[in-house]
C-alpha positions as CSV (number, residue, x, y, z in Angstrom):
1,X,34.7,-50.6,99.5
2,X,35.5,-52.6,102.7
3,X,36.3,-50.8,106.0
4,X,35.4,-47.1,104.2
5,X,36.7,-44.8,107.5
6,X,32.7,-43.7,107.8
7,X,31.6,-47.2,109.5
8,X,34.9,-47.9,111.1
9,X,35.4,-45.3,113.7
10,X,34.8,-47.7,116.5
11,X,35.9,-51.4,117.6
12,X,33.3,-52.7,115.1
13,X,32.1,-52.1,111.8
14,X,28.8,-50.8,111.6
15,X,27.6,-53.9,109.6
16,X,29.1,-56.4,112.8
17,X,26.8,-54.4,115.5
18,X,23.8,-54.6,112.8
19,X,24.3,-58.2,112.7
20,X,25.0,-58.9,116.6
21,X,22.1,-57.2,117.4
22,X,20.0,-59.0,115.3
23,X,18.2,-55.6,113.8
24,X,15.6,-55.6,111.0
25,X,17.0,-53.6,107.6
26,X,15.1,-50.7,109.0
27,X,16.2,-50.9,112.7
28,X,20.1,-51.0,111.0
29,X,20.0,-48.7,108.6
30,X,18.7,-46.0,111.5
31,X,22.2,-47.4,113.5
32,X,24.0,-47.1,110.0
33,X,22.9,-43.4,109.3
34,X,23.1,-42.5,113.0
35,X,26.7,-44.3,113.6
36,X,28.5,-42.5,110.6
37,X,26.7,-39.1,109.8
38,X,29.5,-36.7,111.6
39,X,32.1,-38.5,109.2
40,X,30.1,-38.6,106.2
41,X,26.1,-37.6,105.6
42,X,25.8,-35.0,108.2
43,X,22.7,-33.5,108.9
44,X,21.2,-35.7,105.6
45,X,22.4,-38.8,107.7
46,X,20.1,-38.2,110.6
47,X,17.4,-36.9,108.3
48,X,17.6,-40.2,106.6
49,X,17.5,-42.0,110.2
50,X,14.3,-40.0,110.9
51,X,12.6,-41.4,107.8
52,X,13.4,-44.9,108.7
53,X,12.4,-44.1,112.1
54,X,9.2,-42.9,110.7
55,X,8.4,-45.9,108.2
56,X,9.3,-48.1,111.5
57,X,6.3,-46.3,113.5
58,X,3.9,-46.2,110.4
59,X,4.2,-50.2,110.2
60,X,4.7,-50.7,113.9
61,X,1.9,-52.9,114.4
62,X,2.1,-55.2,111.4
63,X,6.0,-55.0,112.0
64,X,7.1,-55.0,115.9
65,X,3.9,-55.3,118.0
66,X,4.0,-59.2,118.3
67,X,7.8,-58.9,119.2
68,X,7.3,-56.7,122.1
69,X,8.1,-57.9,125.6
């Protein structure tokens, strides 16, 4: 359960640069399924990504607008 070799492949576990960053559950669980989907999800990974990607542009406004820069 802790340090599984999927979210370990670099310096930091995936979890750590979720929680640097500061990144909404959506926003992390597109680095989560991106960071570990050649050593465990493949292609599903990155389709999974996608859908958070898309649920993050279908509430951008109510979500992210107020945060932009």
């Amino acid at each position: 359960i802790t340090q599984p070799p999927h979210y370990t492949q670099g310096k930091l576990e995936v979890v750590e640069a979720i929680m640097l960053l500061g990144l909404d559950p959506c926003a992390g669980n597109v680095l989560k399924y991106i960071a570990r989907h050649t050593m465990k999800g493949g292609k599903d990974d990155l389709l999974k990504a996608r859908e958070y990607i898309n649920l993050m542009l279908k509430h951008y406004d109510n979500w992210y607008s107020d945060k932009e820069k």
